[in-house]
KEKOLTOR-837883 format. One line per 4 residues: number of its first residue (from 1); for each residue y, z, x of C-alpha. Coordinates in steps of 0.001 Angstrom, whole numbers, plus 500000, padded with zeros to 6 digits. Each point is the difference from the previous one (the first is absolute). Layout:
NUM> Y/Z/X  ...
END
This chain:
1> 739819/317881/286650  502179/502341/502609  500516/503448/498221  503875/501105/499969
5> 501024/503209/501645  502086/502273/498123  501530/503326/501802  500822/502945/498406
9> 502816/501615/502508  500170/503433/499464  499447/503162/497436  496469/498924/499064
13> 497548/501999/502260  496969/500565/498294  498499/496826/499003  500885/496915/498772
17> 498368/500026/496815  502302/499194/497550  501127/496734/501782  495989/498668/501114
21> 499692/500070/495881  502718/497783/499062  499415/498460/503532  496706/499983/501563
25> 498703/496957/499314  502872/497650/501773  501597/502452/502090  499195/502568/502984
29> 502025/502731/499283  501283/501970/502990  501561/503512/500271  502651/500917/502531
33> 501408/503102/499243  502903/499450/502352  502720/502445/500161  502624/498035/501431
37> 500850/496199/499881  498968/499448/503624  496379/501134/499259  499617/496805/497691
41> 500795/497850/503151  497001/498109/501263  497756/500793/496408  502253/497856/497817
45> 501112/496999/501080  496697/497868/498552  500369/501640/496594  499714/498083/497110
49> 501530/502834/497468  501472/503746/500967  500005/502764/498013  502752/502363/500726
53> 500494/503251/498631  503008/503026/500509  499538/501300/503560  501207/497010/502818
57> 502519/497696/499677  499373/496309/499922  502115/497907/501645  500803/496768/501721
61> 498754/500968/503557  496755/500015/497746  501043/497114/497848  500406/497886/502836
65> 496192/500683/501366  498620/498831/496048  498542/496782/500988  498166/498972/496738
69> 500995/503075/497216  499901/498731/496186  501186/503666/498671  501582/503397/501177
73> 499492/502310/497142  501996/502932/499874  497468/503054/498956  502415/501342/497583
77> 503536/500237/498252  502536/499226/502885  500084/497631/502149  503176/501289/502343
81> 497227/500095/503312  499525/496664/499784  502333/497474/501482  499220/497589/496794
85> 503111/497634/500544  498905/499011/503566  496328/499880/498491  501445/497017/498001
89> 501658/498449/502390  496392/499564/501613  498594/499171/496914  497514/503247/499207
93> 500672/501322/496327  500260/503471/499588  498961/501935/497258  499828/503288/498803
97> 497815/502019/496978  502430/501357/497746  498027/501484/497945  497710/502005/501178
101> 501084/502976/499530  502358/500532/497286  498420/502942/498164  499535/501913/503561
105> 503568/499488/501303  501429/500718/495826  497566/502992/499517  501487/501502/503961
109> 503595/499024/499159  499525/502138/496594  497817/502978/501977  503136/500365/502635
113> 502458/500035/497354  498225/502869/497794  498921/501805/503510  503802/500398/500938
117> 501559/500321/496161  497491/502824/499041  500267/501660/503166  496326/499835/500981
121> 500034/498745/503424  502908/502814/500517  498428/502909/498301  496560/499873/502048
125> 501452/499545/503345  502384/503274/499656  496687/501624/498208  497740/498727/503707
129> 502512/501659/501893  499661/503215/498429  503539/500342/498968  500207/503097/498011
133> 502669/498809/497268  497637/496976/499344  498268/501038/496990  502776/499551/497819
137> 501015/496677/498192  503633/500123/501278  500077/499023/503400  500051/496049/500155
141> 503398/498555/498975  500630/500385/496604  496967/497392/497527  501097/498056/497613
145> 497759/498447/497183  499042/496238/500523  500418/498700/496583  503289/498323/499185
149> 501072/500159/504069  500576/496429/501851  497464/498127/502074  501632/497593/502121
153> 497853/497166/501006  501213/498340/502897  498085/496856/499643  498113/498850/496862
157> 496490/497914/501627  496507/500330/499089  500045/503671/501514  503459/500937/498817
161> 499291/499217/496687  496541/502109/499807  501759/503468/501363  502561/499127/497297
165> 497580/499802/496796  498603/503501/502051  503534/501687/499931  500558/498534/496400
169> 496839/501492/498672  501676/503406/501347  503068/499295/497946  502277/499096/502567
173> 502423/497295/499474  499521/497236/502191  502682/498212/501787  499644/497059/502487
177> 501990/497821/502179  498046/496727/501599  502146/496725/499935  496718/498072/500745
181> 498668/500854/496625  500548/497586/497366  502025/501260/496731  498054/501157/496936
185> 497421/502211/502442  502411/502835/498663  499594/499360/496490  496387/499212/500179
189> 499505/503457/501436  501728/502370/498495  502196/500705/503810  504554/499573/500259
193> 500759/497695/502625  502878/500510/502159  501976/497837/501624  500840/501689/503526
197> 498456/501766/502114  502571/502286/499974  499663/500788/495951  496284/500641/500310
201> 500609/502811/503061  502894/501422/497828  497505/501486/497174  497015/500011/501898
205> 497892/503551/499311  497280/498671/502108  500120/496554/502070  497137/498533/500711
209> 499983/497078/502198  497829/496999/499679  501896/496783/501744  498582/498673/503420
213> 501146/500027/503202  502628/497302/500570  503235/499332/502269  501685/500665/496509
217> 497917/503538/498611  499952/501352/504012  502006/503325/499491  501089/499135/497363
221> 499633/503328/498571  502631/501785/502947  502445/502721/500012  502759/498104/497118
225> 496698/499355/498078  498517/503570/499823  503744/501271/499399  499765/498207/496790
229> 497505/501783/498549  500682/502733/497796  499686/503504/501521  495687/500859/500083
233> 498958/497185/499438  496638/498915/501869  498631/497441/501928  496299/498203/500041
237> 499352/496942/502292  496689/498472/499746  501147/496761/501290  501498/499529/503796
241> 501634/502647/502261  502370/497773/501134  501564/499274/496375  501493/503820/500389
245> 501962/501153/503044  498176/503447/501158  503138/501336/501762  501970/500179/496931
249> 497254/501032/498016  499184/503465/501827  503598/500348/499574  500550/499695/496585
253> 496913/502045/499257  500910/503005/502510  503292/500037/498521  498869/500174/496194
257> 500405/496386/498971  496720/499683/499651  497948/502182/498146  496646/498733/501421
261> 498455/496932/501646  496767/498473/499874  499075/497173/502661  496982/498468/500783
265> 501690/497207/502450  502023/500309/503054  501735/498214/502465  497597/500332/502453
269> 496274/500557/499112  498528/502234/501238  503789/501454/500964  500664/502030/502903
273> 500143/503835/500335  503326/500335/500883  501164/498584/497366  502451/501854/498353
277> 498604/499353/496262  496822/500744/501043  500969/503665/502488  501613/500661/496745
281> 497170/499500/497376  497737/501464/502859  502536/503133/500429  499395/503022/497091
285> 503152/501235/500988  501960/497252/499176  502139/499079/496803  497874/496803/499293
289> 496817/501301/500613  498698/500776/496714  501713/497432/498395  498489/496873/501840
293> 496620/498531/499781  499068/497478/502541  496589/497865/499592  498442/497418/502468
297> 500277/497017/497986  497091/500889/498139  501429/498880/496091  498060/497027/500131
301> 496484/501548/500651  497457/500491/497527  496335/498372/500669  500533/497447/496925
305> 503086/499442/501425  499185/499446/503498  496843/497462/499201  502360/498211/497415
309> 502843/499173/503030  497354/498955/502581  497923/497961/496887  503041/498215/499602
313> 500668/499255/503318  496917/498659/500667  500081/497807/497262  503501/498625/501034
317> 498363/499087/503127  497059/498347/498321  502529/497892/498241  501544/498903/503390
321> 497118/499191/501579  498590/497838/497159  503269/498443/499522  500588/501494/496398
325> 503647/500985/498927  501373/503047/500802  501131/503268/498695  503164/502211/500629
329> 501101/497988/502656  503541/501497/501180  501382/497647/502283
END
């Protein structure tokens, strides 16, 4: 019997072992590493599964060349860089691993929001910098204590509700707006559901974003959002840089909107250096500066976490190619 051929198209780079244990005895498993879509071009087109993971985009130039694929798999949360509705159209399921990394994405979520709230991230950079008035409790905006302030979740999935139960635990009181969640979630919790968007922003302490990246969530945190929110509030987005328009959002925090933001997505990944978010976040000198914490994507990562998203990949694809249903298929 012919052995299947599954590709893994980029991230992975140091071996494939993960994916030859769920996979090595029906499959030769092959790692690209690619860094752009064209690089798949010529190593794809006989594959019988491919694993895809945060770094290209995947889309129907590629599709087209899939002559015989039973599976793409999505290597994480979102699936916004692949073009799943014209996967469909050419009959190749796609699937992503929701999963994976709840606690790692909940636990970084919580870690940004106590980094910015407490000061910590702002206190040690003016103390690197040797500014004399440092040692002194006073100089990040005014800190207020956590317990009884508002945590605005702005989507209530797998991940949204595990940051939730976090901020709960610190005695915050949790609010959440996510029109895809059935009634009762609220009740079952312990959260207050709100009806609008525009109620949640309105007593949000600290929003924390959790929805993916759609034609409906892109920007949808932009300049009339942010000016809803109640004077020092803060910001965390763990989930997609395009669900938050960066323009307004160096705005509102140089002007004092915002009272911090913590972001470990962006629009563009890695992003340029003349952007203006990141000259600012880069500059000491500027307003933002000490206020801001940027991270590359990274909430995901711990080495449980890691093994359990390409585990589960891998066994996705084993279903496929043995003709066994499927799981998390999104389109």
């Amino acid at each position: 019997m012919a052995r299947y051929r599954v590709v893994i198209a980029d991230f992975v780079v140091d071996d494939a072992a993960p994916e030859r244990e769920v996979l090595g005895d029906i499959a030769d498993v092959v790692m690209l590493n690619a860094h752009n879509e064209e690089e798949l071009h010529g190593h794809v087109e006989d594959a019988d599964a491919l694993m895809l993971f945060h770094t290209i985009h995947l889309g129907r130039q590629t599709i087209d060349r899939l002559q015989k694929c039973r599976l793409i798999v999505r290597c994480g949360v979102g699936y916004d860089n692949v073009d799943y509705r014209y996967a469909r159209q050419k009959g190749i399921p796609v699937a992503n691993v929701p999963d994976y990394g709840t606690e790692e994405v909940a636990d970084s979520a919580i870690a940004l929001m106590l980094s910015l709230v407490r000061g910590v991230t702002y206190h040690t950079r003016r103390l690197q910098q040797g500014d004399k008035g440092a040692w002194h409790y006073r100089p990040p905006w005014p800190l207020f204590r956590l317990r009884g302030r508002n945590y605005a979740s702005l989507g209530l999935g797998r991940i949204g509700i595990a940051a939730a139960l976090r901020a709960k635990a610190f005695g915050m009181q949790v609010l959440f707006y996510d029109p895809y969640v059935a009634d009762g979630i609220d009740k079952a919790l312990g959260f207050t559901r709100v009806e609008t968007l525009d109620e949640l922003l309105q007593q949000a302490f600290v929003l924390s974003i959790y929805c993916p990246l759609t034609e409906e969530t892109r920007h949808l945190i932009d300049a009339r959002a942010l000016a809803l929110l109640p004077d020092g509030a803060y910001l965390v987005n763990t989930a997609r840089g395009g669900i938050v328009d960066t323009t307004a959002l160096l705005e509102a925090l140089r002007r004092g909107k915002l009272a911090g933001v913590g972001l470990d997505v962006l629009p563009k990944e890695p992003p340029s250096d003349d952007d203006p978010l990141i000259q600012a976040w880069r500059n000491p000198d500027d307003p933002c500066h000490d206020r801001l914490i940027i991270n590359p994507h990274s909430a995901f990562y711990s080495e449980e976490g890691l093994r359990d998203m390409r585990l589960k990949g891998a066994r996705n694809c084993r279903r496929a190619l043995l003709g066994q249903p499927l799981r998390n298929v999104v389109n």
